[in-house]
N, C-alpha and C positions, 0 to 999 in steps of 0.2 A: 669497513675492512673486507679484503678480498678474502672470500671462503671457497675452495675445491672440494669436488669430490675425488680421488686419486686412485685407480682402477690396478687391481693385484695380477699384472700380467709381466711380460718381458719388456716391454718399453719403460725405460729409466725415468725417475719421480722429475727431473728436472727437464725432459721432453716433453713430458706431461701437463707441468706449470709450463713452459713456453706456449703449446700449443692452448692455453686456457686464455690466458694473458693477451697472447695476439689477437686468437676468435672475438676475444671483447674488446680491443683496440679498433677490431676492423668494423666489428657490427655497430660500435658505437655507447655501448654499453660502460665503455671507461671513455671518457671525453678526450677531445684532442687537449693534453698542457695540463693532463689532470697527475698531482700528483700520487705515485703507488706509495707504500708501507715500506719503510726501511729493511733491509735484511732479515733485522733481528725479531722483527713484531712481526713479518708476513710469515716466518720460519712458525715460530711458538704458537700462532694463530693455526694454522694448515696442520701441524705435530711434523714438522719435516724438518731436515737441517738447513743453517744458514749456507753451506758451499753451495748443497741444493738451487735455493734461490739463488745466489749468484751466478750459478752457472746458467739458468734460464734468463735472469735480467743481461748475463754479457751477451748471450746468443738473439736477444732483442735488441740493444744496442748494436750488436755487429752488422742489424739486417734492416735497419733504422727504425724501427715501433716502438723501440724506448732511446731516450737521449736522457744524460746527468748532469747535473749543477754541480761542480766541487763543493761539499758541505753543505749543500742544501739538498740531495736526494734524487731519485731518478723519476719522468715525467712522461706521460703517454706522448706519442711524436701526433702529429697531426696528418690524418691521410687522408685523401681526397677523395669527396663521398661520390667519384664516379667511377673511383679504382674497382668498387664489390657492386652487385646488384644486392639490393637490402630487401626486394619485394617482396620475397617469400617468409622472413622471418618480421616485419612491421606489422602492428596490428592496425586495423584503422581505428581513426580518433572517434570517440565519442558525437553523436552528433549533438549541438548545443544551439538550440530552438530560440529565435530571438521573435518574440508574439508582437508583431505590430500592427494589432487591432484595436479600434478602436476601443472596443467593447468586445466581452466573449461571454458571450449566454449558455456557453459550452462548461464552463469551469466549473466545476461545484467546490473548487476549494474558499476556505473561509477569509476574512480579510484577516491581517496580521496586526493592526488596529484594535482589532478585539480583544488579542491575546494578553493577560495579564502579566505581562512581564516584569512587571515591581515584586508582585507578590510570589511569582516564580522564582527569581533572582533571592529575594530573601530566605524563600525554604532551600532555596541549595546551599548557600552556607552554613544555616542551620546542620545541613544535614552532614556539611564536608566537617565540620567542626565538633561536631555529638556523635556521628556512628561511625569513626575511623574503622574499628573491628568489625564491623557489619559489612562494610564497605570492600574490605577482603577477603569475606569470605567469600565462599562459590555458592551461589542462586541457586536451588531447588529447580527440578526440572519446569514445575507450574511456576514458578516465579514465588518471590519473598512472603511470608506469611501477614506480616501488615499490610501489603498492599493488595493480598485475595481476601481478607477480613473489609478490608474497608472498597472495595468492589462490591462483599456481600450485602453489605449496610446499605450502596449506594441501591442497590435494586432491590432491596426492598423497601428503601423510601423513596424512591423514584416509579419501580417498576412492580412493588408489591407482588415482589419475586421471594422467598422463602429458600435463600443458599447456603449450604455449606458451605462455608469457604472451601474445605480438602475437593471440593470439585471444578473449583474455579482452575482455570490455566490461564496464563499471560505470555503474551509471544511478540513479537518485532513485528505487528501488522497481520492484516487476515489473510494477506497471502502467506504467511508462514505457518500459521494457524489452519489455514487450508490442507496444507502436507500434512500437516501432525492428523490430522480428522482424517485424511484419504486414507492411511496409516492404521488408523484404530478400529474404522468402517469396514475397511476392505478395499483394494483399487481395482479388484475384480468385480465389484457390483455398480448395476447402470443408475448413474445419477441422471438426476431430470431436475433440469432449470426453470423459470417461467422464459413463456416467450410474450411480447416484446421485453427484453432484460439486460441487467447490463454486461456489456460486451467485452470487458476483462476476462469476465469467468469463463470464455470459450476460452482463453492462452492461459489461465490457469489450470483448466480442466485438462488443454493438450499437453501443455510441460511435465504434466505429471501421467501424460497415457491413462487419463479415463474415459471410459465409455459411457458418452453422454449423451442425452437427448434432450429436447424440449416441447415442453406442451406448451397446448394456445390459452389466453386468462377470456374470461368474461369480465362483466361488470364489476363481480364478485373475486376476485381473481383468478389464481389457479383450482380445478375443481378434483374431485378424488376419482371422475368419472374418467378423467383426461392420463392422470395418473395411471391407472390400471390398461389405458390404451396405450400407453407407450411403454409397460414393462416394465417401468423404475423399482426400483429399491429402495432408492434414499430419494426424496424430494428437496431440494435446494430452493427455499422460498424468501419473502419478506413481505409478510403479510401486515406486519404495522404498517406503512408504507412503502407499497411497490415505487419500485423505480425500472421505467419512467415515467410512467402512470398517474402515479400517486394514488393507487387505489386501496383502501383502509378493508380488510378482509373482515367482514362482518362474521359475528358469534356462531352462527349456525354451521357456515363451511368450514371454519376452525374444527369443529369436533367430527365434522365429517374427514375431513383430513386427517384427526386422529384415531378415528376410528378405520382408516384406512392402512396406517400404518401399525394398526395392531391386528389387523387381519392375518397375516404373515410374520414369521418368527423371521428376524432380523431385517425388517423394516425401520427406516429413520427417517426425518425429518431433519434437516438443516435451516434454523430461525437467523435470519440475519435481522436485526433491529433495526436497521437504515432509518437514519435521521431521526429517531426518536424521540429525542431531548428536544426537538422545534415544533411540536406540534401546537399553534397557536390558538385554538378556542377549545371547550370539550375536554373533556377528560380521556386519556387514552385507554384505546382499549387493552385489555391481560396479555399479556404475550401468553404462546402456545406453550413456553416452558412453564408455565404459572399452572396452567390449566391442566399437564400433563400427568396424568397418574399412573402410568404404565411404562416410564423410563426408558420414552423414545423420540424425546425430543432435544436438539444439541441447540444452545442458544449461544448466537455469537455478536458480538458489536466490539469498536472502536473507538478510540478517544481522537482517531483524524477529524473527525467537524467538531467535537464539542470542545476540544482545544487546538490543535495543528496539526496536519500530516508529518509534519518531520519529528514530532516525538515519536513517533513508529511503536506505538501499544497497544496491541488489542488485545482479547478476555473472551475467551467462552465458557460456557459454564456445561460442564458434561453430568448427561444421567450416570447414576451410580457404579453400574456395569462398565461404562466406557471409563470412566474415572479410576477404577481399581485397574483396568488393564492400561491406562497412563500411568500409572504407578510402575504397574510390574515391567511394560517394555522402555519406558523412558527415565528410569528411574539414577542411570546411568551417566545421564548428560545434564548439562545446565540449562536455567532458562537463557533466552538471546536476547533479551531485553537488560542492558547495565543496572546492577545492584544502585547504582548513583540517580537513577532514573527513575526505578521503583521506588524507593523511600521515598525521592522528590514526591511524587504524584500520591503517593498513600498519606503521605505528611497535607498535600493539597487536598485530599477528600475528605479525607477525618476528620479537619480542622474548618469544615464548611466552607471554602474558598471555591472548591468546584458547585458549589450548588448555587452559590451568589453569582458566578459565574456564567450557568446556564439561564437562569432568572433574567441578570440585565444581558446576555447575545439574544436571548429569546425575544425582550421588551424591544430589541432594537430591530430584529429581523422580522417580527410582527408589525412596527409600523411601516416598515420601507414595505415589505411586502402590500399593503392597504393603501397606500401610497401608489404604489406602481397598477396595480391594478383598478384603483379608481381614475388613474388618469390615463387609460386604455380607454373604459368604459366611456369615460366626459369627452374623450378627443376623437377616441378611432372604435368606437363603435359598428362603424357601419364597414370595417374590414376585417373585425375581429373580434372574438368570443373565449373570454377566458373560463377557462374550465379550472374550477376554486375545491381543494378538499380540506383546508383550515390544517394543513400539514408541513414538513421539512421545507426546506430552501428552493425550492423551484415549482413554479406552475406550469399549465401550460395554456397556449393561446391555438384557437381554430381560426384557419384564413378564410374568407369567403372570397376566392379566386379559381381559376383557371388555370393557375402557375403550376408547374410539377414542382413538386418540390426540391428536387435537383436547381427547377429555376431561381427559384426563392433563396435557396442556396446562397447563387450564385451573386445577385443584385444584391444580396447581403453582405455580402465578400467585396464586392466593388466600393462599399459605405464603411468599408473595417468591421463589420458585425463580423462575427461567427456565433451561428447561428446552427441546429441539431434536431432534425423532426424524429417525433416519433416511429418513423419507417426507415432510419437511421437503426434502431434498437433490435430491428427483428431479426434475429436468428436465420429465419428461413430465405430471406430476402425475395420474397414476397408478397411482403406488405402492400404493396403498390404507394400511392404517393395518401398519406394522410391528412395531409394538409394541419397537421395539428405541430407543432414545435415547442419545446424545452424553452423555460425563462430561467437560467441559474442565474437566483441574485444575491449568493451568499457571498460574493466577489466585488461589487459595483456599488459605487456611489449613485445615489439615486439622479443627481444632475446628469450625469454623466448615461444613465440607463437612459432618462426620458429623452434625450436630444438624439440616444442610438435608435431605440424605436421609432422616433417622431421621423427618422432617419428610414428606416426598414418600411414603415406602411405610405411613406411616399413612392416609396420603391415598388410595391405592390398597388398602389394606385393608378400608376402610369403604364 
């Protein structure tokens, strides 16, 4: 149904509707042969009279934009799309990426084979058919209380995390979760990222105008010395596993990190958990929110790798302070994650589905992973050196070449890889060439991996 807005000046209500009608006949916005709304329904629709619309639909037919059927109603005329220039009002189309690689060592999204979709499929009608009333009401700004209860559960038998659920929030993803935190922190204080890191968080950090910086990591990762030279405030880290590293931040620098951001009244830490859930030998180590006793650590993760990117769910878990002031300034709005989505996944945790879940993607990304990297070792040894930390979805491999990595790149590019070194990651873009490169194999079939490398270190052979 055609809706106006009708502006309270001296121009008559039915020059007004002419002039509305035509501007979208001509832009295109009402199609050519599209039929309009009867008299009596476009009058009661807009609050106007029907002579009203009449008198604008005859002055469209007298000037040919509209033409009428006897009994069947009146019809956009058709105008020829070189009559108007359209340039200024078309938006351009979306771009839509068609990846004809053979292989992409770049992705770290997860295969869609993994996803439990029987068992998914069943808790949603479970849930469409038991919490109609739940279902419309309106979400609490943190998201529904059975699904930050059963978050809580999940880390402290996964992460030996001790949560309130009232601190937990749940959001459409960490970039939305990003805003809310830039929000509560402050977007006046300078955050500091690791450098080499990943490179989203520079167009999230601008989207939202913060003042960012990055420090360099050691072997250890980021250090509290590095921190204090670059001014930060908040520290932006992922010390269970750096990416793209994979460096596991051993106990020591953990508390010196905390004890750096207790040095300073309104100092933070930002804990991203990246890839937690695949860590394949070893027991993990405590995240820094476990550890933290002074209510300056924000812990954040995602349900993208350990179920799919398009559920769009992630969860942070705020110190106390920040949690009362989510309350007081957001207390207003809803969560952005669908009431139908939370129940789903809280009904999926509780009910131990997510944990059987993690168990066999883990049994399966732990052999392929042993897999791929014993048959580097057996085959192409003598061009390459995998660098192994028993962690997440991707390793990395050192070349022993001459190539710059731009070149490697490229000869990669020629065989369908894409392929992503480490000096791809850096911030400063002066890494120079690393020679070391990303294996993401949470995507790939193992036949299919070994025939693209057996592929790539010919390429560097030659």
């Amino acid at each position: 149904m055609l809706t106006y807005n009708f502006l309270k000046n001296k121009v008559p209500l039915y020059e007004q509707l002419y002039e509305y009608i035509r501007n979208d006949i001509v832009s295109g916005t009402i199609s050519a042969h599209e039929k309009l709304p009867s008299r009596r329904t476009f009058a009661a629709n807009n609050g106007i009279s029907v002579i009203t619309v009449q008198n604008a639909y005859d002055r469209l037919i007298s000037e040919g934009y509209v033409y009428s059927r006897p009994g069947r109603g009146y019809y956009a005329a058709e105008i020829p799309e070189t009559a108007f220039s359209r340039a200024d009002t078309a938006a351009a189309p979306l771009p839509e990426e068609e990846d004809k690689h053979l292989i992409d060592f770049s992705d770290n999204r997860t295969r869609p084979e993994n996803f439990p979709f029987s068992v998914w499929a069943k808790l949603s009608r479970e849930v469409l058919s038991t919490k109609e009333r739940e279902l419309t009401e309106i979400s609490p700004a943190g998201g529904v209380e059975p699904l930050r209860r059963a978050v809580a559960r999940h880390l402290k038998s996964f992460r030996g995390m001790s949560v309130d659920p009232d601190r937990v929030v749940v959001g459409a993803g960490s970039e939305y979760l990003y805003g809310v935190l830039f929000r509560l922190l402050g977007a006046d204080k300078t955050y500091c990222t690791e450098n080499p890191g990943y490179k989203k968080l520079e167009r999230i950090y601008a989207l939202h105008n913060i003042s960012r910086v990055w420090a360099d990591m050691d072997d250890k990762g980021i250090s509290a010395e590095e921190l204090r030279r670059t001014g930060a405030e908040v520290a932006h880290i992922t010390p269970n596993h750096h990416f793209p590293t994979g460096i596991t931040m051993p106990a020591g620098r953990r508390y010196e990190l905390l004890a750096w951001a207790n040095e300073v009244e309104g100092r933070y830490i930002i804990e991203d958990d990246y890839d937690s859930e695949f860590r394949t030998s070893g027991k993990p180590m405590p995240t820094l929110s476990g550890i933290d006793g002074c209510g300056k650590v924000v812990y954040m993760n995602t349900f993208s790798k350990s179920l799919t990117p398009t559920i769009r769910i992630g969860y942070m878990v705020l110190p106390a302070t920040l949690a009362n002031r989510f309350r007081r300034d957001f207390s207003g709005f809803s969560c952005t994650v669908s009431n139908f989505e939370q129940y789903t996944l809280a009904e999926f945790i509780s009910r131990g589905y997510f944990e059987k879940h993690i168990n066999r993607t883990r049994s399966y990304y732990s052999k392929l992973r042993e897999s791929l990297i014993r048959y580097i070792g057996e085959n192409h040894g003598d061009v390459c050196r995998v660098t192994e930390n028993d962690s997440g979805l991707h390793f990395l491999i050192e070349l022993a070449t001459s190539l710059s990595d731009e070149e490697v790149r490229r000869r990669a590019e020629d065989r369908g890889i894409r392929i992503k070194s480490l000096s791809d990651y850096d911030f400063g873009g002066g890494g120079g060439d690393s020679h070391r490169f990303l294996i993401n194999y949470s995507r790939v079939d193992e036949d299919t991996a070994r025939n693209a490398l057996r592929e790539l270190f010919a390429r560097i052979r030659e």
